[in-house]
C-alpha positions in Angstrom: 10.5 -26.1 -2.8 12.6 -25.7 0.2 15.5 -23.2 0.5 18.2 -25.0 2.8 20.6 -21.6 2.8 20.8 -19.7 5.9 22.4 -16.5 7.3 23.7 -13.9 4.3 23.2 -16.1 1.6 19.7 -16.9 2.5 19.0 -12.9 2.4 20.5 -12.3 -0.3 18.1 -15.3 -2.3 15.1 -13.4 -0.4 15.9 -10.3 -1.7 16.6 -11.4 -5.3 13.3 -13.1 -5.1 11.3 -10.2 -3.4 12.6 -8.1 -6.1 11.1 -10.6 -9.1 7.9 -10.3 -7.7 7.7 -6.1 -7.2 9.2 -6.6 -11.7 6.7 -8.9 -12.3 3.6 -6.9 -10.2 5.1 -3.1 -12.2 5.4 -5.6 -15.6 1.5 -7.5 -15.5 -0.3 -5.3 -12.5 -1.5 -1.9 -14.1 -3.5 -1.4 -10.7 0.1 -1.3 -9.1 1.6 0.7 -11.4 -1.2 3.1 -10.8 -0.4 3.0 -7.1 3.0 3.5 -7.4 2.7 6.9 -9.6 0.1 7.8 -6.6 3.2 6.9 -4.1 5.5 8.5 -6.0 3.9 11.8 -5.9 2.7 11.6 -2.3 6.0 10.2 -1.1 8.5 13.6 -1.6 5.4 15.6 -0.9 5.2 14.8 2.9 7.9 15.3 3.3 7.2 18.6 2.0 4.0 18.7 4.3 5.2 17.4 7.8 6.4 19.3 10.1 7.5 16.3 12.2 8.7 12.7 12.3 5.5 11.6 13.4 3.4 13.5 11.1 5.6 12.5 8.2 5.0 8.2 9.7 1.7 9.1 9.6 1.8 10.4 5.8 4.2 7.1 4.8 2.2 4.5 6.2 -1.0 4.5 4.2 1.2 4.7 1.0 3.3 1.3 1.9 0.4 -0.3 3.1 -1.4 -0.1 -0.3 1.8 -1.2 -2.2 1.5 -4.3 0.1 -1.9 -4.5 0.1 -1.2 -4.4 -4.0 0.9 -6.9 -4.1 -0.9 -9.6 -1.7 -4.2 -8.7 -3.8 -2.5 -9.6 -7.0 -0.5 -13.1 -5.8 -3.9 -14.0 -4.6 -5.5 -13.7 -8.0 -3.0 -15.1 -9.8 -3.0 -18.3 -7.5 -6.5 -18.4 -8.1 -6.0 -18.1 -11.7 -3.9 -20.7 -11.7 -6.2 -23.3 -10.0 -8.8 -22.7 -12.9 -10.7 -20.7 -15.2 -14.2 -21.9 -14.6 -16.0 -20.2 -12.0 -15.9 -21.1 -8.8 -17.9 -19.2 -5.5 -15.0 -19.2 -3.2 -12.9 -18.1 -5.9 -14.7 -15.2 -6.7 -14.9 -14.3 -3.3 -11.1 -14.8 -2.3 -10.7 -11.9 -5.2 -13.4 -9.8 -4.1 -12.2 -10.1 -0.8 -8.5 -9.4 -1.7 -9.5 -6.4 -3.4 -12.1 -5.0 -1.0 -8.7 -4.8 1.3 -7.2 -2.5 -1.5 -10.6 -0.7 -1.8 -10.6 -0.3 2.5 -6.3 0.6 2.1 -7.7 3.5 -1.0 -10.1 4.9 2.0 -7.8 4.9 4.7 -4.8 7.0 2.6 -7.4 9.3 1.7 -8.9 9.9 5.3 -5.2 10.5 6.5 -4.0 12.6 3.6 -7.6 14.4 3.7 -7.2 15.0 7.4 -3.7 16.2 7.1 -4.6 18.8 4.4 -7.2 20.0 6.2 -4.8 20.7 9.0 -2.0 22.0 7.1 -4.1 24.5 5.1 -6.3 25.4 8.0 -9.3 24.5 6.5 -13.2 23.8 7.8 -12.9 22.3 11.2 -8.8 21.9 11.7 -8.2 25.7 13.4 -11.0 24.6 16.1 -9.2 21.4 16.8 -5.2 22.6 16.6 -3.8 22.2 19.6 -5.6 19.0 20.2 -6.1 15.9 18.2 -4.2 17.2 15.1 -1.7 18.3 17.1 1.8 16.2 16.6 
């Protein structure tokens, strides 16, 4: 199905149709749901926590890449559900593999956030390395 619009129109069609699919991920997706509570905590918190544009990027970026991570996870299965119910190798592993990039997403928010707190609360081995690498 091709969309002929261009310029505002076409934008505004894009939108209306990104929109549908974050409703439809909150309305069937409880795994996004999940990971939107988690974003909606850690989201005012940094900015709470950072005590600079950068260090507030770095805080932001794990928690929008899991919502898209999320959400390309989830249109993945359902096209896959939609092909068929029997199982099929490659169609196991296209949803493994789609969720092993949510899984590896999960790690990298916690290693970030992790390292941050340890800064910001001058914990274990963040006052030996202030002033260098967790310096922003």
């Amino acid at each position: 199905m091709k969309n002929d619009k261009k310029g505002f129109s076409h934008l505004i069609d894009s939108t209306k149709y990104s929109l549908k699919g974050i409703k439809a991920a909150f309305q069937h997706e409880s795994a996004f749901r999940q990971e939107l509570i988690v974003c909606a905590v850690l989201f005012p918190l940094s900015f709470y926590l950072a005590d600079s544009i950068v260090a507030w990027s770095i805080l932001i970026i794990p928690l929008f890449t899991l919502l898209i991570t999320e959400l390309l996870n989830s249109g993945l299965e359902s096209v896959v559900d939609r092909i068929g119910s029997e199982f099929h190798e490659l169609a196991g592993r296209a949803k493994d593999l789609a969720s092993a990039a949510v899984f590896i997403n999960i790690v990298f928010l916690v290693i970030i956030w992790g390292a941050y707190l340890l800064y910001y609360f001058d914990l274990f081995f963040a006052k030996e390395i202030k002033g260098g690498l967790f310096d922003f």
